[in-house]
Backbone as CSV, one residue per row, in Angstrom:
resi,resn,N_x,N_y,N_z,CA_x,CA_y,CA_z,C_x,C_y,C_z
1,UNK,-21.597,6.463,-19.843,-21.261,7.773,-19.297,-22.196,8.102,-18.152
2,UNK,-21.629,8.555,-17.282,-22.484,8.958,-15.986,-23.521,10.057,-16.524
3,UNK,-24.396,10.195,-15.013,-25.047,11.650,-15.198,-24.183,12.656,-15.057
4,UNK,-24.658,14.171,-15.333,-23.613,15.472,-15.206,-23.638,15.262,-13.339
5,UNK,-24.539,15.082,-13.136,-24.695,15.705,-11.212,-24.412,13.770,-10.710
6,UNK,-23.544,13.317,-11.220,-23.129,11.940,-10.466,-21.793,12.279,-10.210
7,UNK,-21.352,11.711,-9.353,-19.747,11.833,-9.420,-19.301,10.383,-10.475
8,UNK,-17.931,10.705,-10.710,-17.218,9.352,-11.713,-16.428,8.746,-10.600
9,UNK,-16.293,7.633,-10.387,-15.551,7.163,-9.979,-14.273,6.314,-11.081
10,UNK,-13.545,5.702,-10.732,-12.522,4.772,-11.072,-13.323,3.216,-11.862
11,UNK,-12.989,2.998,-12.590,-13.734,1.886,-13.243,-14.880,1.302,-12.947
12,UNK,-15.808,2.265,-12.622,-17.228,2.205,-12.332,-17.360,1.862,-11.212
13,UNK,-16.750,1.725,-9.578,-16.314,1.090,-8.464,-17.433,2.153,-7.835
14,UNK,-18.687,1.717,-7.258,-20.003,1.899,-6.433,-19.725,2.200,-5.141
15,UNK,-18.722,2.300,-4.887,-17.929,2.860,-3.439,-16.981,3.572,-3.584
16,UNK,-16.346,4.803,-2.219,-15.470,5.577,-2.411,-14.376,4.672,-1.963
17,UNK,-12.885,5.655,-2.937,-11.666,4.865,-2.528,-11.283,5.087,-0.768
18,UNK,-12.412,5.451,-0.315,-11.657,5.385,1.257,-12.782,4.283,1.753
19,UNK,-13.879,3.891,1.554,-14.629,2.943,1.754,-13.608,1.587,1.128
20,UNK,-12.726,1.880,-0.079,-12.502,0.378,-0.506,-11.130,0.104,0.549
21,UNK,-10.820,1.510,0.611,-9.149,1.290,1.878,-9.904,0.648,3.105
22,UNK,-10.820,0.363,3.461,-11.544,0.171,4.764,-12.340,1.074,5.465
23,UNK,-12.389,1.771,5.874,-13.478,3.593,5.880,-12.621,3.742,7.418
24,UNK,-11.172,3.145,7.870,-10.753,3.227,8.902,-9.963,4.537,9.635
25,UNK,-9.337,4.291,10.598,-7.930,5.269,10.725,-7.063,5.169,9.126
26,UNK,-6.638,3.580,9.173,-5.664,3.873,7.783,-5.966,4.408,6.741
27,UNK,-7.545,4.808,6.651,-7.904,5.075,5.236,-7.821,6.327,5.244
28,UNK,-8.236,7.061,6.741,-8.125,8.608,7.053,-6.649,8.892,6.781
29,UNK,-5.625,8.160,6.711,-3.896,8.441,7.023,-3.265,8.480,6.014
30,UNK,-4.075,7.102,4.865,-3.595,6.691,3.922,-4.256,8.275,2.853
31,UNK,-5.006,8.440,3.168,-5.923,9.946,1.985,-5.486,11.441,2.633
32,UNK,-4.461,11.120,3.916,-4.639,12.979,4.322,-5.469,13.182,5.446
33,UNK,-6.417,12.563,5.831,-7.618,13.088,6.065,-7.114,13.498,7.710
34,UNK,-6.027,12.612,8.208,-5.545,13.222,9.385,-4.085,13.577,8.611
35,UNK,-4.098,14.672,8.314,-2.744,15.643,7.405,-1.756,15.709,8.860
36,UNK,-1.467,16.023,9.747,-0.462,16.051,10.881,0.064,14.374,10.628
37,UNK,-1.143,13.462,11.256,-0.621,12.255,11.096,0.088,11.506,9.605
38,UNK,-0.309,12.075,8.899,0.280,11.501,7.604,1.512,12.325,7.009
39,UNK,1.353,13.489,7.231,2.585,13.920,6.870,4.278,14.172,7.624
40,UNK,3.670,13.194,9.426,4.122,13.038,9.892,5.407,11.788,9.210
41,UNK,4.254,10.733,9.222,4.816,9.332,8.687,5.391,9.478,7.394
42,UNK,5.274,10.646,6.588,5.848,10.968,5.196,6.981,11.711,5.318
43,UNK,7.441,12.381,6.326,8.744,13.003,6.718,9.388,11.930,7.223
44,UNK,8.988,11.044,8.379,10.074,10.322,8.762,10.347,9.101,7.590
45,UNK,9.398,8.941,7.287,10.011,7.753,6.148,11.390,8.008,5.326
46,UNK,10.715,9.651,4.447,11.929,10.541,3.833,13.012,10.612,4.617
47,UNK,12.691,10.939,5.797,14.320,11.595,6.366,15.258,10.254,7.096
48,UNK,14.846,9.031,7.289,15.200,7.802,8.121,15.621,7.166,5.909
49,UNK,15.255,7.787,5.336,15.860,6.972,4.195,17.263,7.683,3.877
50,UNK,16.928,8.734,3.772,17.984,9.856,3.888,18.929,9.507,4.523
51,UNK,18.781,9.702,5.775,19.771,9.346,6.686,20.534,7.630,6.697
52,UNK,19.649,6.597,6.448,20.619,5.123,6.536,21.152,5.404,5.079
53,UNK,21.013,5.954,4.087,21.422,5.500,2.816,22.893,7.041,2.388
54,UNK,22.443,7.742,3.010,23.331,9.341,2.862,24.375,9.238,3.847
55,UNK,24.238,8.660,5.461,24.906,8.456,6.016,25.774,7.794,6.049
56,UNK,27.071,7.240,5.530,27.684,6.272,5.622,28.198,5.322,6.682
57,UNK,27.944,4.386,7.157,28.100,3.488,8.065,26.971,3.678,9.402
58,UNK,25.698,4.535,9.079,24.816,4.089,9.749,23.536,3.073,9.529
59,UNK,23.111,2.469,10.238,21.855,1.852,9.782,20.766,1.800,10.782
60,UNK,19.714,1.331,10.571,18.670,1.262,11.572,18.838,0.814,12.680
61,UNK,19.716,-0.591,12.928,20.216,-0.872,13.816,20.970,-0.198,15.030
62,UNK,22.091,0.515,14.457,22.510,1.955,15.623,21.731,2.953,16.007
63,UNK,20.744,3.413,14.472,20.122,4.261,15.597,19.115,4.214,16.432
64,UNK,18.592,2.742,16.363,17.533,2.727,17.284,18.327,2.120,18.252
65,UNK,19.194,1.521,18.507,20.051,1.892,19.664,21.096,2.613,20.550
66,UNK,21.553,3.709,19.597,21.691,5.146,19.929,20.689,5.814,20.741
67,UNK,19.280,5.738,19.743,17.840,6.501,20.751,17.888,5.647,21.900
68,UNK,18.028,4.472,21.683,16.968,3.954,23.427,18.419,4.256,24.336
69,UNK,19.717,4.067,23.740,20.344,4.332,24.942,20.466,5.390,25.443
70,UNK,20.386,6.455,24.768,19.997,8.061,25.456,18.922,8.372,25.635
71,UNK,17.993,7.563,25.591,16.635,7.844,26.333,16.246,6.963,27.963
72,UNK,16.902,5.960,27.958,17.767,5.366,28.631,18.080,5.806,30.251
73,UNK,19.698,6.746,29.709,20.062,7.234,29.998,19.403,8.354,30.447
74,UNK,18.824,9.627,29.807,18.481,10.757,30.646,17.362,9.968,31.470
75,UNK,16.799,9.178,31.373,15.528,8.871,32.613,16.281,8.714,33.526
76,UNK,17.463,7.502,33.711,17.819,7.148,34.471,18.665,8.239,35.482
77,UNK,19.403,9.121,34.948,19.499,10.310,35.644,18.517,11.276,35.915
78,UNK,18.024,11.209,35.303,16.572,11.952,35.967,16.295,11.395,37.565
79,UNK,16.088,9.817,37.332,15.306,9.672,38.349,16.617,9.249,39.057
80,UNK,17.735,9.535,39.177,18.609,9.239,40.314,19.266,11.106,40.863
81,UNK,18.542,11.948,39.500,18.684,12.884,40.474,17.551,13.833,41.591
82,UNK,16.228,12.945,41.019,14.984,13.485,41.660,15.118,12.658,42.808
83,UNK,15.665,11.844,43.247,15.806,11.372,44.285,16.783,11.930,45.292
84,UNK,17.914,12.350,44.886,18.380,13.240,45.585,18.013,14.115,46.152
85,UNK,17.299,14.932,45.515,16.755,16.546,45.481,15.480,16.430,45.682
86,UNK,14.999,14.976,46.103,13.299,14.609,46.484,12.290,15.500,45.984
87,UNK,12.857,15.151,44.486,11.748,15.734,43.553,11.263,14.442,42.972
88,UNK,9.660,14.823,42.275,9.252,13.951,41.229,10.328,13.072,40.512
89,UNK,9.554,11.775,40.049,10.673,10.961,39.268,9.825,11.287,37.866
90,UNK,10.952,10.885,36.733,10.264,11.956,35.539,8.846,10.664,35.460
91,UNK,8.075,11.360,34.371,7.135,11.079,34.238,6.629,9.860,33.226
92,UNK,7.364,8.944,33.263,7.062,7.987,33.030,6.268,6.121,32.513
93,UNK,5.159,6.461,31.348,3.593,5.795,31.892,3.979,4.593,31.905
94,UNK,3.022,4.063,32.491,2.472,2.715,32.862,2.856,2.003,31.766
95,UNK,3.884,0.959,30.985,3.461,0.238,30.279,3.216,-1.342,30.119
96,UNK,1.893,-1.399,29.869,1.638,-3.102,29.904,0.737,-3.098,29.047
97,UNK,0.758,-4.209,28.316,-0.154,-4.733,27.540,-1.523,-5.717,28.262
98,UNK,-2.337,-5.361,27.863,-3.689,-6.038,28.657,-3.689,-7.497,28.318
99,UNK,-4.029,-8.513,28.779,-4.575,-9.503,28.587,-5.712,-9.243,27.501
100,UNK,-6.900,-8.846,27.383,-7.512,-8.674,26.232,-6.638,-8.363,25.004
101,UNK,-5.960,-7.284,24.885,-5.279,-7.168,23.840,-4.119,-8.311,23.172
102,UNK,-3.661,-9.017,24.061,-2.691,-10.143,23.986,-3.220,-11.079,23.364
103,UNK,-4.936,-11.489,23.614,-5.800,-12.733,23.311,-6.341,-11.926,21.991
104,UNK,-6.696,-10.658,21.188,-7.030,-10.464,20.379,-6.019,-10.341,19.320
105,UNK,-4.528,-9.964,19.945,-3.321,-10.021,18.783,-3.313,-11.721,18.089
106,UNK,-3.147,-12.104,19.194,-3.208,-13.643,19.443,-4.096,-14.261,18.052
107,UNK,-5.158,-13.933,18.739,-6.146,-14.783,17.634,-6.315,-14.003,16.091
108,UNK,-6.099,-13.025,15.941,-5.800,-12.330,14.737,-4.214,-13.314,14.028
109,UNK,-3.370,-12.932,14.989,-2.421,-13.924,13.885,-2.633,-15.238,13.738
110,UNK,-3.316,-16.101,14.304,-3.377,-17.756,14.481,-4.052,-17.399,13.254
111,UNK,-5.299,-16.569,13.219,-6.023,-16.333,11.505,-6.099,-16.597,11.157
112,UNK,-4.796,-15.505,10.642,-4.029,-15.318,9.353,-2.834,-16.411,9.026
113,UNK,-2.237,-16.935,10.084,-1.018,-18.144,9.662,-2.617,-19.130,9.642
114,UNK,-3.541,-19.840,9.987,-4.555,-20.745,9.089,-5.097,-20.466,8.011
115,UNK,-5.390,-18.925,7.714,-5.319,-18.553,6.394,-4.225,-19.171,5.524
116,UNK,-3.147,-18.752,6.043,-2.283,-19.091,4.929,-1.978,-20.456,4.488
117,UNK,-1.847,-21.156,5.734,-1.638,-22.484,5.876,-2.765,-23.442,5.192
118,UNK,-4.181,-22.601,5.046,-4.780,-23.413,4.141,-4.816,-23.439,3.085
119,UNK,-4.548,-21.767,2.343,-4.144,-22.035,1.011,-3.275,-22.438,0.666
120,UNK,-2.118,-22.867,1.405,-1.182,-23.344,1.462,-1.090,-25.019,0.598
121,UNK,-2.155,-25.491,1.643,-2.674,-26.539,0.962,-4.018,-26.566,-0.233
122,UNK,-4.197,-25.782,-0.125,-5.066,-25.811,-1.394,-4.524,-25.765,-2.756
123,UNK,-3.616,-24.965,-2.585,-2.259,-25.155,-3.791,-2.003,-26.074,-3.896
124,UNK,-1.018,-27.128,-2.671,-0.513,-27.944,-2.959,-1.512,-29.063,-3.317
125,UNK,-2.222,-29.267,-3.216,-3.442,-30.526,-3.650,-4.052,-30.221,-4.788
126,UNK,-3.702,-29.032,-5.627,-4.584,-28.448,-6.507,-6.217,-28.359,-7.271
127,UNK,-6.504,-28.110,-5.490,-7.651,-27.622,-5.582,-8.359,-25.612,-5.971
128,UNK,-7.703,-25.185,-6.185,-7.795,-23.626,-6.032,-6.574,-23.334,-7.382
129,UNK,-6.761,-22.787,-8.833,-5.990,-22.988,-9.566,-5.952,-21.400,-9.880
130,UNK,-6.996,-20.740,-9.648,-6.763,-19.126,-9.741,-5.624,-18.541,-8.335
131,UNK,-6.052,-18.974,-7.389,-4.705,-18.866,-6.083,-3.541,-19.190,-6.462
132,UNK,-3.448,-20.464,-7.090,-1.725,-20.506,-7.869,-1.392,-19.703,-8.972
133,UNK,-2.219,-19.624,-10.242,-2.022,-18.082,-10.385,-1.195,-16.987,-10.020
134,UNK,-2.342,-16.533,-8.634,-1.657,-15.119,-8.160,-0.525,-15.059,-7.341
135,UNK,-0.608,-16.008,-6.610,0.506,-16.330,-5.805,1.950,-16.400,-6.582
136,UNK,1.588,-17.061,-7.767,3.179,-17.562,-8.509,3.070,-16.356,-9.943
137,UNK,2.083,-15.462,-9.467,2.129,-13.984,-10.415,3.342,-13.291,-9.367
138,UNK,2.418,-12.917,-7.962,3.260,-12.070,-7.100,4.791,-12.640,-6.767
139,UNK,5.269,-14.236,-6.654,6.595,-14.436,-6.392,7.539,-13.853,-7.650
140,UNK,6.687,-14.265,-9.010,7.421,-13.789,-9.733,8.115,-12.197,-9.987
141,UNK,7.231,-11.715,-9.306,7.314,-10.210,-9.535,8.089,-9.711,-8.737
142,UNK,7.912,-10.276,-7.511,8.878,-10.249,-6.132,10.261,-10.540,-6.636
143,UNK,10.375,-11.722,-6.983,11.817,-11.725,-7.919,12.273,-11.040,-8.438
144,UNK,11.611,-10.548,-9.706,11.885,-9.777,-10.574,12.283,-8.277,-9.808
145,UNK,11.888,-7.531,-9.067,11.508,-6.459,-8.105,12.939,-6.620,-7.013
146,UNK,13.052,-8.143,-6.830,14.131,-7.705,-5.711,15.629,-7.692,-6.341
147,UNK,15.509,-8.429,-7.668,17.742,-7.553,-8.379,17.068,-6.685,-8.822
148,UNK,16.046,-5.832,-8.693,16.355,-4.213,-9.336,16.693,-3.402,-8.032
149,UNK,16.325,-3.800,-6.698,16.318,-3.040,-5.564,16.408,-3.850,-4.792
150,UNK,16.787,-3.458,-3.151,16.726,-4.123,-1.729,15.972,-4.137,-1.274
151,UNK,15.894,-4.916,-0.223,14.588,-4.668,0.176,14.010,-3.706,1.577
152,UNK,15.213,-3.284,1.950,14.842,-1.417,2.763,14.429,-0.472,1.768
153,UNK,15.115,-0.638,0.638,14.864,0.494,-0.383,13.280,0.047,-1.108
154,UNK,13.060,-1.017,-1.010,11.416,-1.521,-1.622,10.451,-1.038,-0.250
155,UNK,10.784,-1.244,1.008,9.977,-1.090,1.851,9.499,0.362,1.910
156,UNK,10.732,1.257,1.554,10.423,2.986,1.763,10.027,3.259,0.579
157,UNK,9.711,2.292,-0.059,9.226,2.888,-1.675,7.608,3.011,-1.870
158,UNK,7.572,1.729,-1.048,6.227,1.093,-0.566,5.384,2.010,-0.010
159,UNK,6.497,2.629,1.355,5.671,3.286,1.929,5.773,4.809,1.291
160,UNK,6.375,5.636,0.623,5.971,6.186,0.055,4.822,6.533,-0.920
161,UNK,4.504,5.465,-1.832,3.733,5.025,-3.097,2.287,5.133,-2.054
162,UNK,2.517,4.304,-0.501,0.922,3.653,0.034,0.636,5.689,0.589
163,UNK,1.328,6.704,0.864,1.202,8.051,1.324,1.143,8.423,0.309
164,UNK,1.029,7.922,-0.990,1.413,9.838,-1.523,-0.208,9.477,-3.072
165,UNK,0.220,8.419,-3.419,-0.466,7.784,-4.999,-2.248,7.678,-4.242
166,UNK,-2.528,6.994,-3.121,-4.394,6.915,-3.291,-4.577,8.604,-2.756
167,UNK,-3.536,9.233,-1.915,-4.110,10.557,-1.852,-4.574,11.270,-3.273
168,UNK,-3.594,11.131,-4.020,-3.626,12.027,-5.417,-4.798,11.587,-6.353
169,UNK,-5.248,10.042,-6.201,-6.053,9.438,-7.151,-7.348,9.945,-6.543
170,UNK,-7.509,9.783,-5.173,-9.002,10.497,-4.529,-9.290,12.095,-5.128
171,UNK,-7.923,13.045,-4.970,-7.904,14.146,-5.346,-8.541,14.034,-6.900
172,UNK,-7.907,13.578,-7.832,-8.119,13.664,-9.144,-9.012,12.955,-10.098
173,UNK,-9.843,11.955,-8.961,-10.324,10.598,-9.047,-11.522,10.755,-10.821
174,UNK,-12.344,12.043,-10.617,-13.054,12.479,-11.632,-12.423,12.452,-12.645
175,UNK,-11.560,13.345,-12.654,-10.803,13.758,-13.994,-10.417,12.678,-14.589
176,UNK,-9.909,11.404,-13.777,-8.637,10.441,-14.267,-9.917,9.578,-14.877
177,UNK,-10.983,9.294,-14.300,-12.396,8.558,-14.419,-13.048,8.960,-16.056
178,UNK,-13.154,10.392,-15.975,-13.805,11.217,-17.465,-12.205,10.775,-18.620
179,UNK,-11.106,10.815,-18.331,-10.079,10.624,-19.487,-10.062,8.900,-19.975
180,UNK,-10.461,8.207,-18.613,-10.455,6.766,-18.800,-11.545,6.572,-19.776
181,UNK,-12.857,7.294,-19.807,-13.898,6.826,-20.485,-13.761,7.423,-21.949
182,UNK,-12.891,8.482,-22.220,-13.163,9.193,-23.046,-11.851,7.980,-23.932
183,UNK,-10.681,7.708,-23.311,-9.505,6.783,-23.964,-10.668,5.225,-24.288
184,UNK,-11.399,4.922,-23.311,-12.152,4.052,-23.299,-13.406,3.966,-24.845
185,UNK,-13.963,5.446,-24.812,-14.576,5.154,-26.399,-13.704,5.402,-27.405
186,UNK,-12.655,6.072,-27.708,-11.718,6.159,-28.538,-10.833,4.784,-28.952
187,UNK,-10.769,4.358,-28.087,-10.152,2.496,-28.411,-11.509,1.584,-29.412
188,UNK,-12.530,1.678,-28.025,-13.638,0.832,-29.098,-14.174,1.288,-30.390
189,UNK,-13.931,2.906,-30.937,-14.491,3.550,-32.209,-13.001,2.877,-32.872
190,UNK,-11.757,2.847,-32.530,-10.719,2.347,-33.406,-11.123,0.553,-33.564
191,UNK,-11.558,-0.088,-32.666,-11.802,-1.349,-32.634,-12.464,-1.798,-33.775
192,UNK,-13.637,-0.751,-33.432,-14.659,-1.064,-34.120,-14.847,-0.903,-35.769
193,UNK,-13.650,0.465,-35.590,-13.363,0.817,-37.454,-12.579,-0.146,-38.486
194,UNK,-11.326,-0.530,-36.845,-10.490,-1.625,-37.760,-11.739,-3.122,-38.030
195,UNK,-12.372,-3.299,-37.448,-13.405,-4.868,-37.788,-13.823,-4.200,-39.139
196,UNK,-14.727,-3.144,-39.142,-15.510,-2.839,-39.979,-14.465,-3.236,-41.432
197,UNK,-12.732,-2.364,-41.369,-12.524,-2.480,-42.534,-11.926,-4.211,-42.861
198,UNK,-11.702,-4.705,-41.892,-11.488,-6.181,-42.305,-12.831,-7.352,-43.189
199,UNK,-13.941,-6.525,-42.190,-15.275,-7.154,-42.875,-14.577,-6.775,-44.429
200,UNK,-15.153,-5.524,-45.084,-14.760,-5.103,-46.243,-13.737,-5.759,-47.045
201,UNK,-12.786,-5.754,-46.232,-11.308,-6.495,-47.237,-11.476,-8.049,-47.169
202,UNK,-12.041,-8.564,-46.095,-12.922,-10.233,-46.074,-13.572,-10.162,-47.789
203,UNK,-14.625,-8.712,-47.518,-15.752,-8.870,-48.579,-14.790,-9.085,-50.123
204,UNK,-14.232,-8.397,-50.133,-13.535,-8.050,-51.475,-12.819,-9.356,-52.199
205,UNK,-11.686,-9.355,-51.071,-11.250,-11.356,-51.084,-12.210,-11.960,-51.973
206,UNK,-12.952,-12.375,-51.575,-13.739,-13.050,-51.647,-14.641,-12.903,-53.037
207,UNK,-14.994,-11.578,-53.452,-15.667,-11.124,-54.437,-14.334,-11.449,-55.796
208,UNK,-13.029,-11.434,-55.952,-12.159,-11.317,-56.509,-11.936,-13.071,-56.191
209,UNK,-12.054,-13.619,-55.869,-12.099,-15.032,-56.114,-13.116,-15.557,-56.620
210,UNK,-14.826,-15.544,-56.504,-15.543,-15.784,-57.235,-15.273,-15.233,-58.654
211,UNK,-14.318,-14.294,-58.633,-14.642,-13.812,-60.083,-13.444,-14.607,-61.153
């Protein structure tokens, strides 16, 4: 049991759950901590599920080409009528991707596909037997997970669960921490009562056979 003036954390974990999310933007997004930005990404998730699954015969596909073609479109009249009327052309930014950024996407994914590609083989040579394990834990589950649902409907589930569940656990993190410990000695006093009475009924056995 902690001190009174300690905080509890989650299974004794020596860091906060936004230190274990990374102490990043995502961890600020993923907890609230930028509330505009997160409850941004928590409406559109809701309402883009809403809409492909409520709508009949729309999907992601039309409407993100619905948007770009009317976005498209009004620029392009925009700027064929600011030319007329030798006004400003709308406002438009710059977009390019830097060379730095290209060589750091770059080498971030080469990584991660040699990441993978080596456990890849580490499996297959079976050298690494806890990695096959988890790996053939998570396919299984993936299986199992994809005839109960699709997988648009797993992705918005996902992202629901990753917005809404570490906010609430940070919120409640004490409370859920003090019930874990308190379920936590209540199991081992039952553990410990059921041994005790088996010793006893061992003892007895036993006394009733010598006799």
């Amino acid at each position: 049991m902690g001190s009174p003036g300690q905080s509890r954390r989650l299974f004794g974990a020596q860091r906060s759950l936004h230190d274990l999310l990374g102490g990043g933007t995502v961890a600020d997004v993923v907890l609230w901590r930028r509330k505009e930005v997160a409850g941004g990404l928590l409406t559109a998730v809701v309402a883009s599920w809403a809409l492909f699954y409520c709508v009949p015969g729309y999907t992601l596909l039309s409407f993100v080409s619905q948007v770009l073609m009317i976005l498209l479109t009004v620029l392009f009249v925009w700027a064929k009528a600011a030319q007329l009327l030798h006004r400003a052309p709308p406002p438009v930014p710059l977009m390019k991707i830097s060379d730095k950024s290209m060589s750091e996407a770059s080498e971030i994914a080469g990584n991660f596909v040699n990441k993978v590609l080596l456990d890849f083989e580490n499996i297959a040579l079976g050298k690494d037997s806890s990695l096959f394990y988890k790996v053939a834990f998570v396919l299984v589950l993936t299986s199992i997970v994809s005839r109960l649902t699709d997988l648009i409907t797993l992705v918005y589930t996902s992202a629901v669960i990753a917005l809404t569940i570490p906010a609430l656990l940070e919120k409640s993190e004490e409370d859920i921490a003090r019930f874990l410990e308190i379920a936590s000695t209540y199991v081992q006093a039952c553990g410990g009562a059921c041994e005790e009475y088996k010793c006893k009924m061992t003892k007895r056995i036993s006394e009733k056979k010598l006799r």
